[in-house]
N, C-alpha and C positions, 0 to 999 in steps of 0.2 A: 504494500500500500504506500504510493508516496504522500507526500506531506502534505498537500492542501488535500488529499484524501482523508487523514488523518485529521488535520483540522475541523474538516466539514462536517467528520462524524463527533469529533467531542460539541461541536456547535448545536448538532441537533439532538445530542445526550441532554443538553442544555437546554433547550425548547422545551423537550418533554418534560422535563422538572418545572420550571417553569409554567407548562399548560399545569401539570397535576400539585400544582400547588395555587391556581386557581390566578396566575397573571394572566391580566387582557395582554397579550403581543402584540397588536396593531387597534387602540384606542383612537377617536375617533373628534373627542372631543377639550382638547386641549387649546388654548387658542393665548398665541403669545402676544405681548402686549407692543413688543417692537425688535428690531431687526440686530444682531450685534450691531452694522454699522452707525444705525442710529444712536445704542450706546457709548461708542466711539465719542460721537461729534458730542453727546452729554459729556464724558469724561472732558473733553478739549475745550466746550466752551463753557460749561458750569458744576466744573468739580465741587464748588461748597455746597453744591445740593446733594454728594455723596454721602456712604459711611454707614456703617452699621444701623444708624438710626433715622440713614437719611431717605432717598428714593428707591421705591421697588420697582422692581422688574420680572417681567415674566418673557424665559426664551427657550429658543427651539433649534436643535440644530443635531449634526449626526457627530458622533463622539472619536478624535482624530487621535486619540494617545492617552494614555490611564494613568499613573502612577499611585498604586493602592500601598496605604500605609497604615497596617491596622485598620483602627476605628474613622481614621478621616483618609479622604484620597482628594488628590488632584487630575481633574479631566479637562484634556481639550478639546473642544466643541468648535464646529462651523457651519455656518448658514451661506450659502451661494458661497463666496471669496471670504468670507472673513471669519476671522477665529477671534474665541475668548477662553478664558479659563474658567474652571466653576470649583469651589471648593466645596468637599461635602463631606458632611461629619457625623457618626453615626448619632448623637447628641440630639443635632438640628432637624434629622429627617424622621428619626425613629429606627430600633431595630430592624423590624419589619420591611420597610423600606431599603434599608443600607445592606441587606441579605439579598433583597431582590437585585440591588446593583452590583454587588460584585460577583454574582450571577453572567452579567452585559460583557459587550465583547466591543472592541474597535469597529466602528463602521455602523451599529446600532445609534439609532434614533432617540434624543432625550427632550423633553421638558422640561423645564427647573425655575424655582422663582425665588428670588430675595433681594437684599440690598450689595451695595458693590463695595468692596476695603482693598486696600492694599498693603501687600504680602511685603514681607523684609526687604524687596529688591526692588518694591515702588510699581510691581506689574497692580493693576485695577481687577481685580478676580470677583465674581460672584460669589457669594458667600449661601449655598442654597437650602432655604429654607424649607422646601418642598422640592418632591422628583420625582417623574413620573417617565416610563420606560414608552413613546412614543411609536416605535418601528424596528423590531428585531431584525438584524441581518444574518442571513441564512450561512450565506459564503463570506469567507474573511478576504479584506482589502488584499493588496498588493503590498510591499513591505515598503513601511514610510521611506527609508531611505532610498529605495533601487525603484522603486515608482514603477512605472512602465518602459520601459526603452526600448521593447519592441515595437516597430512603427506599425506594422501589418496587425497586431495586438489592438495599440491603441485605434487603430483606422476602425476595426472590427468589436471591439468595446468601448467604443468613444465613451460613453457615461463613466466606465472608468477612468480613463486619460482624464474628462474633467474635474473627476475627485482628485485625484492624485495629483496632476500636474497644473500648474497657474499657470503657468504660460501657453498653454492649449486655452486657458478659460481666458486669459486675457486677448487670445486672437481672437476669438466670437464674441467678446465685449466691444472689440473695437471693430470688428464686421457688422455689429448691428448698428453703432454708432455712422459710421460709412455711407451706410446705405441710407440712413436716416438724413445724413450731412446732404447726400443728393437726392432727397425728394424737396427737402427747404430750398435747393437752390432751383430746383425745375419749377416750385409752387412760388416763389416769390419772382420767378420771370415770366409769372400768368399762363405757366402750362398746366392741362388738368389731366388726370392722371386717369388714365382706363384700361380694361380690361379686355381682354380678345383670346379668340378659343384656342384654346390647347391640343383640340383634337379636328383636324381640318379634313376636308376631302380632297384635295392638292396640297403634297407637301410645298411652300414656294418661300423666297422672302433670303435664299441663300444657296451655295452650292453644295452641297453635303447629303450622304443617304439619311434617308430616315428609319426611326420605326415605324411600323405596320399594326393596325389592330383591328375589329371585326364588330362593327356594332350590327346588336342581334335584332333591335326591332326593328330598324331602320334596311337593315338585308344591306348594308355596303361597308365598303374596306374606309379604314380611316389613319389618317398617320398624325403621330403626337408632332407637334411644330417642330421645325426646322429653326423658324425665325416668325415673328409678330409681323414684318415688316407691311406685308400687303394688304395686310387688316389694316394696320395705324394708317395709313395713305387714305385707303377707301373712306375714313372717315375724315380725313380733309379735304378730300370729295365732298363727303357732307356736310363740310363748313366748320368742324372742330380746326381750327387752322392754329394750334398748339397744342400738341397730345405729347406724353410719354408712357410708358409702360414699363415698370420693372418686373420680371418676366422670365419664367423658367423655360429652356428649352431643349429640345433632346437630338443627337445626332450619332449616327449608329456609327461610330469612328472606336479607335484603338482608346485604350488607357494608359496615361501616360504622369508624369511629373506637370506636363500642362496641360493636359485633357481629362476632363471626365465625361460621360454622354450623356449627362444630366447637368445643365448647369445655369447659371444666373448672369443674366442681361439686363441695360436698360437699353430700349430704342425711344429714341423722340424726333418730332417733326414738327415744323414750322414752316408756316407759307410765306413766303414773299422774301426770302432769304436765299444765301447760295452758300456752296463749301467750303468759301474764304470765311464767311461768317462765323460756319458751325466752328474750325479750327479756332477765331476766339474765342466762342462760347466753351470750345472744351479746356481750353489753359487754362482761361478764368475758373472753371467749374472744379479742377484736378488741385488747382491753388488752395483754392478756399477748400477745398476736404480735407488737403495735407493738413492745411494750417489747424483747421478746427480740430481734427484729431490726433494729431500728433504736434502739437501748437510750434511748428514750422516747415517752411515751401520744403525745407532740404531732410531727406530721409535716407539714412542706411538702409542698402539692401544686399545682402550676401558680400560683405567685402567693398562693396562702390556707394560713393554719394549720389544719388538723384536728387536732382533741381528742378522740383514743379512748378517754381517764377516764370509768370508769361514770359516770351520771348523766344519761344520754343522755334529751333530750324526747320523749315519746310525747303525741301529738295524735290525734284522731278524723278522720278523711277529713272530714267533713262540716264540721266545724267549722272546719277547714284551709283550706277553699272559701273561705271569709268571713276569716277570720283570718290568711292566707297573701297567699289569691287573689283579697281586695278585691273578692268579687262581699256581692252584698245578702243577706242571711240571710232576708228573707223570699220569695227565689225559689226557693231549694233545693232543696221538695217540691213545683213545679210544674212537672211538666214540659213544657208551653207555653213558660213564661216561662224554661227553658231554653233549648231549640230557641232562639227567639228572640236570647237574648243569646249564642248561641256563633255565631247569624249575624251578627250585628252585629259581633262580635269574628273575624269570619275561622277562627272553630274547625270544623274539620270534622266534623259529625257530623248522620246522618240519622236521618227520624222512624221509621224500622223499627229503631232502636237502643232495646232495653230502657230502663228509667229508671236500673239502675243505671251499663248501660254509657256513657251519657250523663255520670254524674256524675265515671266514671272518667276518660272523655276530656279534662273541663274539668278535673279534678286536675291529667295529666298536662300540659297544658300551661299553665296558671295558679301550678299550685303545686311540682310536682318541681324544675325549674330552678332555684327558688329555696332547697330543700332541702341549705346547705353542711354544716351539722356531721351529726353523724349524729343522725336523726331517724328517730323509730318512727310510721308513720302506722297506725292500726288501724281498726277496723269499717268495715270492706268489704263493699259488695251481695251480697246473697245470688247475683243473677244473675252474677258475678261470679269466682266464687268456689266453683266445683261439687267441691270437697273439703273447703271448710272447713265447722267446726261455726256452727248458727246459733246467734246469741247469746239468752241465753236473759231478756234485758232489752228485745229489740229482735227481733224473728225474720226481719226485712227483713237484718238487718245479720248477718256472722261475728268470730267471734273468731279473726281473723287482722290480721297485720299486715306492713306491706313498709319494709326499712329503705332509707333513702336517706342519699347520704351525695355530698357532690360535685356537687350535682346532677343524681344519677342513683341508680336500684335497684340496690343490693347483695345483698338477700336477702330472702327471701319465705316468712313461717312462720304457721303456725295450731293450732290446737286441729282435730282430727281427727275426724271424723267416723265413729260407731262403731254408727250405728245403721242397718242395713241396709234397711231402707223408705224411710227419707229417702234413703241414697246412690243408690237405683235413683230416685228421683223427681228425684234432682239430674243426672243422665244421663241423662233422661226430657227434661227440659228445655232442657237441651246439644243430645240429638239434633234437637230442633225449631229451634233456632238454626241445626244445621247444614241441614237443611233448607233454611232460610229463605234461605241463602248466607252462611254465616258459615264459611269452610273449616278453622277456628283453634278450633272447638267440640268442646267434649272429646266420645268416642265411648264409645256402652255398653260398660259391661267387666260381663258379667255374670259371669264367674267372680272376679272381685273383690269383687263382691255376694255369692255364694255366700259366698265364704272369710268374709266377712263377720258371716254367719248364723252362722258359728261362734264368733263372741263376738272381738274384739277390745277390751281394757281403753281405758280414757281413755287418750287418747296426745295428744303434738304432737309436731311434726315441721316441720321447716325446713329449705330450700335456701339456700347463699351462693356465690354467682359468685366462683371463686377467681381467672379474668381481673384482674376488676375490682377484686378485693381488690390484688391485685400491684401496677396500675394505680397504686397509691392510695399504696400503701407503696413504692415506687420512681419515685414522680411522671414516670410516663410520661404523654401526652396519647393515645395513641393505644393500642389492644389489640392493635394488630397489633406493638407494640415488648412485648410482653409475651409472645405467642406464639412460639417459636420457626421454625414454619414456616403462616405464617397463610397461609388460602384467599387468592387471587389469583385472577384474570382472565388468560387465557393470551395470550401476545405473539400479535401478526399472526403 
């Protein structure tokens, strides 16, 4: 029998004794009267209302360390993040009582009520008058000191990681803080925030497979989103001409250190704007999160400074190639002397790849990686790009752009395409891609053409990976320490 075997069984040795002497194990009506942290800020800002004879309190919390001595013991206690101490004495509670507690194990659930003193070393300990046994734990924690450190462990026991480790708790304190920081700044620039279906009859709004699923009374296939994107449009078709959405979405791809196939977006839109705009709107917008939660522009991440002070570089893709990616400016528009040099260089890419997805490829691996501060890469191939508008300097190229920031995409925005001939001849040539064997080739949406014909104003519209934003602002390496309960691969 190994050891947490062996523990498991003196724990429920312990239960049983417990039931047959007649304790409630999971009580139902305790109700504490406020939070440790709340006693916190009492200790800090009105000690003289402390003291044996001064303010009670009643708290709750799960019991993180014992030391029993004799008739009195000291226990560590936590509620959410924060710990107190509780001192209890068999005197103050009753035999009866102080029998039933050192009975309790680590990880058990307690009640306790009295005034606050402090101990020889000036800590503020509860001194507990009453104690009541709130929530037995079955199975014993992880060992205070060694915590969790297996990462696949914690991924797969998250609720434990959040006991045990604070810096797990502190990343989802500040991911909710995050996401919160950017709905205040979408609501105070008069955007309104809505909701759009999850479950569509054309997966559309991005390149990527989907999932597939099967609704039974309706008798047709349905695919969980790709992307909000063609919803949030249609309805500045119908005059919402400020929408965003923060927005789960699923895409049936690999698992990775940056991908999970469930994950969290915002997309928003505006009419009467273009993609020079959105790129200030997102400086401004990246500034003020940093600042608010980490109260400045400049944030460590893995070893490097990131600077989220507007004033962020915007570069052409094309020019990036050569000026990034140290290839020759005069092969750029051959696509011969492509092919070629991305066999020479071990890049994967075949001759049935358009010229622009060609030139994407060698981006992606000559020039993202290299992409630390954040960086605006703009005019992207048309083939590329079956939503954005073409540029009207270059008709090869869109007024879109993807920011990188880390050496990787953060967000992906353009200038909207509002003319409904072009958008069916842009999904005209998607579906010939998909043909050809492209399975990631966006599919006709003709009623998105339709809604179209009914006039939609100049718009842009931009997605921002809020994973990787987290990532970024809590210098995590991995998306799976940012998820709470990220896809996995199931045990043998």
């Amino acid at each position: 029998m190994d050891k947490i075997s062996k523990l498991l069984q003196v724990r429920k040795e312990k239960i049983n004794e417990l039931k047959e002497n007649g304790v409630c194990l999971y009580p139902n009506d305790f109700k504490p009267s406020c939070s440790i942290s709340e006693v916190i800020k009492v200790v800090r800002d009105e000690p003289d209302t402390l003291g044996e004879e001064g303010r009670q309190f009643s708290l709750a919390g799960r019991m993180m360390a014992i030391n029993k001595m004799g008739k009195s013991s000291f226990v560590r206690f936590k509620d959410g993040g924060d710990q107190m101490q509780v001192y209890i004495q068999q005197d103050k509670v009753g035999k009866q009582i102080y029998t039933i507690f050192k009975k309790l194990d680590i990880g058990d659930f307690i009640g306790v009520s009295g005034p606050l003193f402090q101990t020889r070393t000036g800590e503020w300990t509860l001194l507990a008058t009453q104690f009541r046994l709130l929530s037995k734990a079955v199975r014993p924690l992880p060992e205070k000191f060694h915590g969790i450190t297996d990462p696949e462990k914690r991924y797969r026991q998250r609720y434990l990681d959040l006991i045990m480790n604070e810096k797990s708790r502190t990343i989802f304190q500040k991911r909710s803080q995050i996401v919160a920081a950017m709905r205040r700044f979408f609501e105070d620039k008069g955007f309104m925030e809505v909701e759009t279906p999850m479950m569509q009859p054309l997966p559309g709004g991005a390149e990527a497979a989907p999932f597939k699923t099967w609704h039974n009374a309706l008798g047709m296939e349905l695919f969980l989103r790709i992307a909000p994107e063609l919803y949030l449009k249609r309805l500045v078709v119908g005059g919402f001409e400020k929408v965003f959405e923060i927005n789960r979405n699923f895409r049936n791809e690999g698992v990775s250190t940056r991908h999970n196939p469930e994950f969290t977006m915002v997309e928003f839109y505006q009419a009467y704007i273009n993609y020079e705009d959105l790129m200030d709107i997102t400086e401004e917008m990246f500034e003020s999160i940093a600042k608010q939660v980490n109260t400045t522009a400049k944030v460590s991440y893995q070893g490097m400074t990131i600077d989220f002070s507007k004033g962020w570089k915007r570069i052409p893709m094309i020019e990036s190639l050569s000026a990034i990616g140290g290839m020759d400016p005069a092969i750029l528009d051959d696509k011969q002397a492509l092919l070629k040099y991305a066999g020479d260089n071990q890049i994967t890419i075949t001759k049935k790849d358009s010229f622009g997805k060609i030139l994407t490829k060698l981006f992606d691996t000559l020039v993202e990686p290299k992409l630390i501060q954040p960086t605006f890469i703009t005019g992207y191939p048309v083939e590329v790009s079956p939503l954005s508008r073409k540029s009207d300097t270059n008709p090869e190229l869109t007024d879109r752009f993807e920011l990188f920031i880390a050496g990787r995409e953060i967000a992906n925005g353009f200038s909207e395409i509002n003319d409904p001939e072009d958008q069916y001849d842009r999904f005209a040539m998607q579906s010939r891609q998909r043909d050809e064997g492209d399975p990631e080739a966006h599919i006709m949406d003709s009623d998105y053409v339709e809604a179209l014909e009914y006039g939609m104003p100049p718009t842009a519209g931009e997605g921002i990976g809020i994973d990787r934003l987290v990532m970024l602002l809590t210098d995590a390496a991995s998306i799976r320490e940012v998820i709470l309960f990220p896809h996995m691969k199931q045990n043998a």
